[in-house]
N, C-alpha and C positions, 0 to 999 in steps of 0.2 A: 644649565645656565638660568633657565626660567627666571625664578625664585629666588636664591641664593646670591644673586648677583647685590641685590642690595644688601647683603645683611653680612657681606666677607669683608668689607675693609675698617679698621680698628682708627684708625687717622684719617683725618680726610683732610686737605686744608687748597681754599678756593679763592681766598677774596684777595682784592687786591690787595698788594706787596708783603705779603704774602701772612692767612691767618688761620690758628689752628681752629680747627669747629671740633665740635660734641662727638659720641662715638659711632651713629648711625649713618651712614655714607650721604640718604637724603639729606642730613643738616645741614648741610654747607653752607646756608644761608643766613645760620646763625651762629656766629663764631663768636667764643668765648675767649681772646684771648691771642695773641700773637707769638709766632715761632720763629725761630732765623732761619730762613730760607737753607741754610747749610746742615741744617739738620734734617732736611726733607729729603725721601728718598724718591725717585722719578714716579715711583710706584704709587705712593702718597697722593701724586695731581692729578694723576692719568684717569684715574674715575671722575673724580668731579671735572675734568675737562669733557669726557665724554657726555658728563650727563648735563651738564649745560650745550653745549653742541643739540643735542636731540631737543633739548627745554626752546633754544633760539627756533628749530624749525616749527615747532607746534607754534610760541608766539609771532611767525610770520603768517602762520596757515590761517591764525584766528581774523585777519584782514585778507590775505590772498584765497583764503574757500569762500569768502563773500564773493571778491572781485570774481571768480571763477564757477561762482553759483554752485558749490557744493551743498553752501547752506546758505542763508540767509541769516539775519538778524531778528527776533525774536518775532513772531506774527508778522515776517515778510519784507524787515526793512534790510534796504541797500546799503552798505559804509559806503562813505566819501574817501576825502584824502586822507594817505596813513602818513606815519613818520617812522614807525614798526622801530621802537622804542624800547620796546622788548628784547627782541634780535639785536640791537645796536648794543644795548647791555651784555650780553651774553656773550657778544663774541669778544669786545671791548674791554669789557672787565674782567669778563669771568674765564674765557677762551687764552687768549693771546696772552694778554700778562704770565699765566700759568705756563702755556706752552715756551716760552720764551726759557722760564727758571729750568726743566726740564729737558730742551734742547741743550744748555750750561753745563746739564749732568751727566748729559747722552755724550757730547763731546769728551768728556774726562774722563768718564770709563770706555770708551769705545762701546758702547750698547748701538748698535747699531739697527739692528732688529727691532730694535724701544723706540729708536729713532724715526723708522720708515713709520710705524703704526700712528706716531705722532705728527707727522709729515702728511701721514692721510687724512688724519682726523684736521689738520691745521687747512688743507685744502679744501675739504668743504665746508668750514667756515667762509674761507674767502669766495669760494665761490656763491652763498648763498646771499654774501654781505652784497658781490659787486651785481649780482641780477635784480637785487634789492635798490639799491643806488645808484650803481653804475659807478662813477669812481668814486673810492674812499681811501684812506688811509691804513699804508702796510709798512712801507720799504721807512719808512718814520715814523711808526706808532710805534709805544710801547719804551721810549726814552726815557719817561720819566722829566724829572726837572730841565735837563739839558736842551727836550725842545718841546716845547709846552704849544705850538703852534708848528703839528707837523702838516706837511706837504700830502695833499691828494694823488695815490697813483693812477693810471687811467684804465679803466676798464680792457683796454688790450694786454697793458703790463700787469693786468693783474692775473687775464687770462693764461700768459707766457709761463707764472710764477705758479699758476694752479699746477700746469703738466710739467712743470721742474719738477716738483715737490713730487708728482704722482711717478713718474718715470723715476724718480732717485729712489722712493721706496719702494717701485717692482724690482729694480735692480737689487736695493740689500736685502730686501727678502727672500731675495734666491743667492746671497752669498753666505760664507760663512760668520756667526758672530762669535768671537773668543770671548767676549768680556764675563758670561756665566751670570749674566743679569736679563731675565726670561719674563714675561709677561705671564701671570695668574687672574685671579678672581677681581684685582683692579681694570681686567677689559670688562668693560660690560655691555660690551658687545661678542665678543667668542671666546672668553675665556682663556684668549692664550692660543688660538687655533691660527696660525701665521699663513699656514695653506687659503683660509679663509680668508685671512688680508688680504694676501696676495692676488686672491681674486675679486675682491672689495674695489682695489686700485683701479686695476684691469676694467668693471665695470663702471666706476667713476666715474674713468676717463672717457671712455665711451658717453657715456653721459653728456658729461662738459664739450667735447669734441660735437655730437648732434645739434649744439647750438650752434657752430660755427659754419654750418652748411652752406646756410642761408647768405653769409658773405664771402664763400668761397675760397677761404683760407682750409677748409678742410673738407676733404671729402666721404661721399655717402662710404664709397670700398674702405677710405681710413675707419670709418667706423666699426664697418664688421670685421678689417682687421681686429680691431682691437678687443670687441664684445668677443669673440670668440674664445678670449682668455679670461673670458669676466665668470659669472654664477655659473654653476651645473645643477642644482636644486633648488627647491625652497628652503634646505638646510643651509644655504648659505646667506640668506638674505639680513640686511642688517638693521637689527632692530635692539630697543632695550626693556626690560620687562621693569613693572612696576610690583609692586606685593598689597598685601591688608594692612600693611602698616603704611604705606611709603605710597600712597594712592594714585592712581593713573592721572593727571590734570584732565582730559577730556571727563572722564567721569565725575570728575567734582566740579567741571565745570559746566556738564550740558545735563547730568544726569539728578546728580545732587542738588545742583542751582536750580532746576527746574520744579524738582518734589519739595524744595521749600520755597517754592512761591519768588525765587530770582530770577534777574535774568538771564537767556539762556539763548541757543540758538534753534532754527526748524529749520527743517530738510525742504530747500530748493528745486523746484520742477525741472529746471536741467537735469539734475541728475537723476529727479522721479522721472521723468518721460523720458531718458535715454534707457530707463529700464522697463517701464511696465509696458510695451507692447507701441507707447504713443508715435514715435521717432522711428523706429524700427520695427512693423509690424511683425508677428510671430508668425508663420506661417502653416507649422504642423496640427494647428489647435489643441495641443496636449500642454502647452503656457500660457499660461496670463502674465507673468513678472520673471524678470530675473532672478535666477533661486538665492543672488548675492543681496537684492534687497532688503529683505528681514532684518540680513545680520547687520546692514547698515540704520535701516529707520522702521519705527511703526506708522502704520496709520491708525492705530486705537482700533481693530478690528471691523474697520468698515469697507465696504465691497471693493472700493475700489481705491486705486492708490492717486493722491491728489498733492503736489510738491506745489510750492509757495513760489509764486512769481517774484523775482529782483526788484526786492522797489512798491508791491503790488498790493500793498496795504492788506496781506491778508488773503490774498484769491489765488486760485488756482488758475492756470491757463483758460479754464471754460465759463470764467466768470462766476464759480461757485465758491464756495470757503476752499481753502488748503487741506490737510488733515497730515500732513505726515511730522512725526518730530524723530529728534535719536533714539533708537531704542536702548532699556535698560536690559546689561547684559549684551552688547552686540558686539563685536570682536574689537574695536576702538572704546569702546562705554564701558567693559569691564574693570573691577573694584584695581584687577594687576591685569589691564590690556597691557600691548606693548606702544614705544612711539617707534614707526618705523619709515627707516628714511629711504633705504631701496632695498629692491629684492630682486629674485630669479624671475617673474613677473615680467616684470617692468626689463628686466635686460631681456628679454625675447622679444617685448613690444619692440624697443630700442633697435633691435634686431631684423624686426619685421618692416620696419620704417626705413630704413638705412638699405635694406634690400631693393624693396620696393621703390624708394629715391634712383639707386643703384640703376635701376633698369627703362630709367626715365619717367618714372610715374612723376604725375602733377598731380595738385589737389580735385581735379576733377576726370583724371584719365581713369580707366576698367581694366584690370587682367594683369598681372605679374609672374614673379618667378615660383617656381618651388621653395626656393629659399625664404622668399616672402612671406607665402600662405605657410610652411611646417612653422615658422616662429610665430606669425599669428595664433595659429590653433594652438598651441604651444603655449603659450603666455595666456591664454583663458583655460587650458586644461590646469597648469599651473596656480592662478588663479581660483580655480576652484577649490583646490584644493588647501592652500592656504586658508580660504575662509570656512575648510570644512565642510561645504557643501553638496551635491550631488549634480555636478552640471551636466548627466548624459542628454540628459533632453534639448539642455541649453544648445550644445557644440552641434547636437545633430541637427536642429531647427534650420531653415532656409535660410534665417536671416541672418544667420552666423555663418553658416556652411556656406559659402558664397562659393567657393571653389577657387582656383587660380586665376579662372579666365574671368571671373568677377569680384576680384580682390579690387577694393577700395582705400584709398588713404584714410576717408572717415570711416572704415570700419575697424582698422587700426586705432585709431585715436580712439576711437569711443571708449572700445575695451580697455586700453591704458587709463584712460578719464576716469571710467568706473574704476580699475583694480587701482587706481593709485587717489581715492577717494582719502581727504583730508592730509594730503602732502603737496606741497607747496609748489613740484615740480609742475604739478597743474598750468600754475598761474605761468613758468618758461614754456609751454605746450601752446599755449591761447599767444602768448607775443609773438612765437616763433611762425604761426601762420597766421597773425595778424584779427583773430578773433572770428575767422572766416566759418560762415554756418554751414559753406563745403565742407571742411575738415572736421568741423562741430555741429552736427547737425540738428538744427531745431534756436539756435544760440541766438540771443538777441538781448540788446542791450538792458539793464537795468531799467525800470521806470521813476520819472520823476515828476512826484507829487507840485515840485513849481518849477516851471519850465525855464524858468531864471535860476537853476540850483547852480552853483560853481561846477562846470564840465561836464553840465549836462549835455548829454547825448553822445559825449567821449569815452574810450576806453582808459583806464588808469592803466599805467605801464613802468609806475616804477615808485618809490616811497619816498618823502622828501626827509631832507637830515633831520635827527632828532633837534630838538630846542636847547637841549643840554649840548651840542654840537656846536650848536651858533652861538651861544653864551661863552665858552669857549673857546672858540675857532673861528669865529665872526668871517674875516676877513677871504680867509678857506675855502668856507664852508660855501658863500655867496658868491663866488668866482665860481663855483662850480655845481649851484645846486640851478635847476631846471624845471620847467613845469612837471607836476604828476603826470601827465597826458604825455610827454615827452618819449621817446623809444631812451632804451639802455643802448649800449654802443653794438652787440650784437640784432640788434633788433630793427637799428636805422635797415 
């Protein structure tokens, strides 16, 4: 899959109502030219749907790994309010309209199989739209002239619509499809591996289901029902590869923009000091750092590892310079990293949490199940291994090796935090326990240079409509938009 994924599709057509582009799958963005939709075959949209899907979550992550202090803004500043402008394109334009032509096709030949992959891929759109907004537009977008002024769904019916979609495609996945129209080198995600969907859905849901904890429509046991049908390795995990033609975005944007003198982002002390020993001290003395940090950031070879305060003009927590940035070359910063939106990882974490809820854990209770602590170890043995690294020393150290009868929620979350470094699901982690430095240990708000800043001292909790939303949908749009600071409807 690596490689190859971008260089197998011969058509590619992306834009709205519907336009053909150049012969390079990455082109989609410049089309030369328009086709009638009835010559496009489902296979034709399915990559550029995919690859904008993955394009929406990086441009959420570029304002939600601020909010969440992955990184910071160049020498240490904090973002304000988003509108994630990006992501509203992506799904808006370039997502739904296509899925829609597609669905049209999937209907009339019975591809049903085309259908469930397309139904996955369409659900975590929505879902990343409504934890982004909270209610937007579905069940009426995508009309066209007929209603130029659709209706807002609300973030509950949008959640209802997420696990249609996901329960309809574990279902036809596991049934039969006659139609003899099979998914190839247009997934660019598995190539065709439906086993893989199949457990893609399974893990989703699981996902989306973990926010719903907290209001009680769902529970910790539904969850590890459902995870237990999600990933079984890091071969399953879902991500898409970029090549030397078709370049990674993180690396042209933090690596590139930085070696010619642009702007760029720097590595954040949350997530320096959740790794070098600060937050967590090491106990065996054979660590200084988590061996994940390298492949995430350099410090330009100086002793010690120093992450840039939120806000902090520059400083490190000790009042000294910062010193850490991206590293060139580091498993996100390479020329064909991948962008990945979940993996086997992250469903152990998912697993590990859902456990531990299970058995009554609260954010500051000690000791859990078996079940708890084997996905905890489990999701960082994993982890390791995904970044290629060597974690014997890690897993064995104290401060990992808690044991059962000292399993903590924040030592769950930490290692999630870490292994799900620059993905968006971050920023649903920090709402769903409310930014609490029990569960994130060491967390503290952003600093602000004038004490008069708009929301200072506040958590941001949600993006407000783009301006191109309100220009058209004025009246919509302001019925329903909310302060940034505001909870999404899972999160009240």
């Amino acid at each position: 899959m690596k490689k190859q994924i971008t260089k197998s599709l011969l058509l590619i057509c992306m834009i709205i109502g519907i336009t053909a582009c150049s012969e390079e799958y990455f082109d989609v963005n410049t089309p030369s030219g328009t086709v009638d939709e009835g010559d496009l075959r489902m296979n034709d949209l399915l990559g550029p749907v995919i690859h904008s899907t993955m394009e929406g979550q990086r441009s959420a992550e570029l304002t939600f790994g601020n909010y969440v202090q992955n990184f910071v803004s160049q020498e240490g500043g904090a973002v304000g309010e988003t509108t994630a402008s990006g992501l509203w394109s992506q799904v808006y334009l370039y997502v739904l309209p296509n899925v829609k032509v597609i669905q049209s096709k999937v209907e009339a030949e019975g591809a049903i199989h085309f259908g469930a992959v397309t139904d996955i891929v369409t659900a975590i759109n929505l879902g990343i739209a409504t934890d982004t907004w909270d209610n937007i537009p579905y069940s009426q977008a995508n009309f066209g002239q007929s209603n130029l002024f659709p209706a807002f769904d609300t973030q509950e019916e949008i959640y209802t619509e997420i696990f249609n979609l996901l329960d309809g495609a574990i279902a036809a996945l596991q049934a039969t499809d006659s139609s003899g129209i099979s998914l190839g080198s247009e997934d660019l995600i598995y190539g065709g591996d439906l086993d893989k969907w199949l457990r893609a859905a399974y893990t989703l849901k699981a996902r989306y289901q973990l926010r719903l904890i907290g209001n009680g429509s769902v529970s910790a046991n539904d969850v590890l029902n459902t995870i237990n049908n999600g990933f079984v390795s890091n071969a399953d995990d879902f991500q898409m590869f970029y090549d030397d033609r078709n370049i990674n975005p993180w690396y042209s944007g933090e690596i590139l923009a930085r070696n010619t003198g642009n702007f760029h982002h720097d590595i954040a002390s949350q997530l320096v000091s959740s790794m070098n020993g600060d937050y967590y001290p090491f106990q065996s003395g054979t660590l200084s750092i988590d061996p994940r940090l390298p492949v995430f950031a350099t410090n330009n070879g100086e002793a010690e590892w120093k992450g840039y305060v939120s806000g902090g003009g520059g400083l490190a927590p000790d009042g000294t310079s910062a010193n850490t940035q991206f590293v060139d070359g580091g498993f996100y910063t390479k020329i064909d990293a991948p962008l990945v939106l979940i993996t086997y990882a992250e469903a152990q974490f998912i697993k590990a949490e859902a456990a531990f809820l299970a058995n009554g854990g609260t954010e500051t209770s000690v000791g859990s199940t078996s079940v708890a602590y084997t996905a905890y170890m489990e999701g960082i043995m994993a982890s390791m291994d995904k970044y290629d690294v060597d974690g014997t020393d890690y897993v064995a150290d104290g401060a990992v090796d808690v044991g059962e009868a000292g399993l903590m929620l924040n030592h769950i979350m930490k290692e999630k935090y870490i292994h799900n470094f620059l993905n968006p699901e971050t920023f649903v982690d920090y709402r769903r326990y409310d930014f609490s430095d029990d569960v994130f240990v060491g967390l503290t708000i952003r600093e602000e240079e004038d004490s008069e800043a708009d929301y200072a001292g506040e958590w941001f909790r949600r993006a407000s409509y783009p301006a191109s939303e309100l220009v058209r949908n004025e009246a919509v749009v302001i019925a329903n938009q909310q302060l940034p600071t505001a909870p999404v409807g899972w999160d009240e």
